[in-house]
N, C-alpha and C positions, 0 to 999 in steps of 0.2 A: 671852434670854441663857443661856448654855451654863453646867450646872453642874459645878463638877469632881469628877469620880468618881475615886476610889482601886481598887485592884486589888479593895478586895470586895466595893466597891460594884458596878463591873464585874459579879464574879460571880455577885452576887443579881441583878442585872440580867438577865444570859444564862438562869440560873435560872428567875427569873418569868415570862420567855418564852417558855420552853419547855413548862411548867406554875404556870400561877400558884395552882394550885388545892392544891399540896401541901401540909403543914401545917409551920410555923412550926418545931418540932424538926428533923424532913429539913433544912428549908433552913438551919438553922444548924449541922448534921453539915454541909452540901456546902460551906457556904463557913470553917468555923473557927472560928464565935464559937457563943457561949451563945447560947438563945432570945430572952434579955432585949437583949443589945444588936444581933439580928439583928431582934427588931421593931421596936425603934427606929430603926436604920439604915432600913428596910422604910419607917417611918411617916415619916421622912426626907426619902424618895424620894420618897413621895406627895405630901407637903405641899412642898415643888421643884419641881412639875408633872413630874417625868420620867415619874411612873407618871402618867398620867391616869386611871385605870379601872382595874378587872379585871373581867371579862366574857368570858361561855362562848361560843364561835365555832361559829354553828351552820352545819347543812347545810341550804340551802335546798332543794333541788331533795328532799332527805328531810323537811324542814320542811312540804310542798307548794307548794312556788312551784318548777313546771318552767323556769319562763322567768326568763330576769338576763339583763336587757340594760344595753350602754351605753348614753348619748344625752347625745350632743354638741349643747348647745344653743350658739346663736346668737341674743344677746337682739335685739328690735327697737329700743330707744333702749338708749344708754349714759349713763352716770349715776349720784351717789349716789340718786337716788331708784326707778329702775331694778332698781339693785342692792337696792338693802334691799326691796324688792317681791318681787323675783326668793328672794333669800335666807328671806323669809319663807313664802313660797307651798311651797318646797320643803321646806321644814322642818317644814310641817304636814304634810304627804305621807306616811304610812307605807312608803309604797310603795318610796318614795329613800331605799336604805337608807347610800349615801354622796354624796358632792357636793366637787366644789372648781372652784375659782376655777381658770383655766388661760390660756396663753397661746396666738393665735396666731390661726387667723381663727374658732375655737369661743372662747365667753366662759365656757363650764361646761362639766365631764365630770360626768356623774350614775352611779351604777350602781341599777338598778333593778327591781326582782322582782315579778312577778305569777303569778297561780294559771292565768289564761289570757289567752286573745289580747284579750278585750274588757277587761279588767278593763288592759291594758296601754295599751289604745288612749283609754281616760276619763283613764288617767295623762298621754297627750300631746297628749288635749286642754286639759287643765286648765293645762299647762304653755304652750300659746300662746294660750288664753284668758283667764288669771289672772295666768300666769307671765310675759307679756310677750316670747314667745320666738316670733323669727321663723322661724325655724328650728330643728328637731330631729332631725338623723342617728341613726339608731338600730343596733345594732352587739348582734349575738343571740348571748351567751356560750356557745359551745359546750361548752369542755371546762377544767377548771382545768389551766395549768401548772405553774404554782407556786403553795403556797401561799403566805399573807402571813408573811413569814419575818424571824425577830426583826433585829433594829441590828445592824450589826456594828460593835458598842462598844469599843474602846481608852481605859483610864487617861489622863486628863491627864499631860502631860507634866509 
């Protein structure tokens, strides 16, 4: 369920997106209020789910992991118990550094990082041997286009 944001909640929002690592005084210079009700506004957000996290966005391919690939899995049964199998096996995964559910004739989009080619190839076997996946299209991230680029958040009406 959508929560409704006011004009500065908005702008702590845009804010924290941009940097969420600023300190608590900046951010209540950039939107208008005191520290004291910009943290709590801040603690607001978080306990709302709107914030889920804060967390430092790293550079893999500088991190050492040259390789991020997609892979569009194709489970072999369909099913809750497929699913929760599937979901679980991935989650133990370091490797799957994201996952979602999709539509269409893939059952999953994975994004996936390794140091090299072997280490990527035990990640797609484990995913049709544990993972239940009868298939995995694999898709070799060349180059970012965009980064992940904050909401573009509007005020409840």
């Amino acid at each position: 369920m959508a929560v409704s944001l006011d004009l500065i909640d908005v702008k702590l929002l845009q804010e924290l997106q941009t940097d969420a690592d600023r300190p608590n005084v900046e951010l209540a210079r950039l939107v208008g209020l005191s520290p004291a009700a910009t943290l709590h506004r801040v603690r607001r957000l978080k306990e709302s789910g709107i914030v889920r996290s804060v967390v430092a966005r790293l550079d893999a391919a500088a991190a050492g992991f040259p390789l991020q690939v997609y892979v569009a899995v194709t489970l072999e049964r369909h099913g809750d118990t497929a699913y929760r199998r599937f979901r679980e096996i991935i989650r133990a995964m370091p490797e799957v550094i994201s996952a979602d559910w999709v539509t269409g004739e893939t059952d999953a989009m994975l994004l996936v990082v390794a140091r090299e080619v072997a280490q990527l190839q035990r990640v797609l076997v484990r995913l049709s041997t544990r993972g239940g996946a009868a298939r995995a299209m694999t898709l070799l991230r060349l180059e970012e286009l965009k980064p992940a680029s904050p909401l573009p958040l509007d005020p409840a009406s």
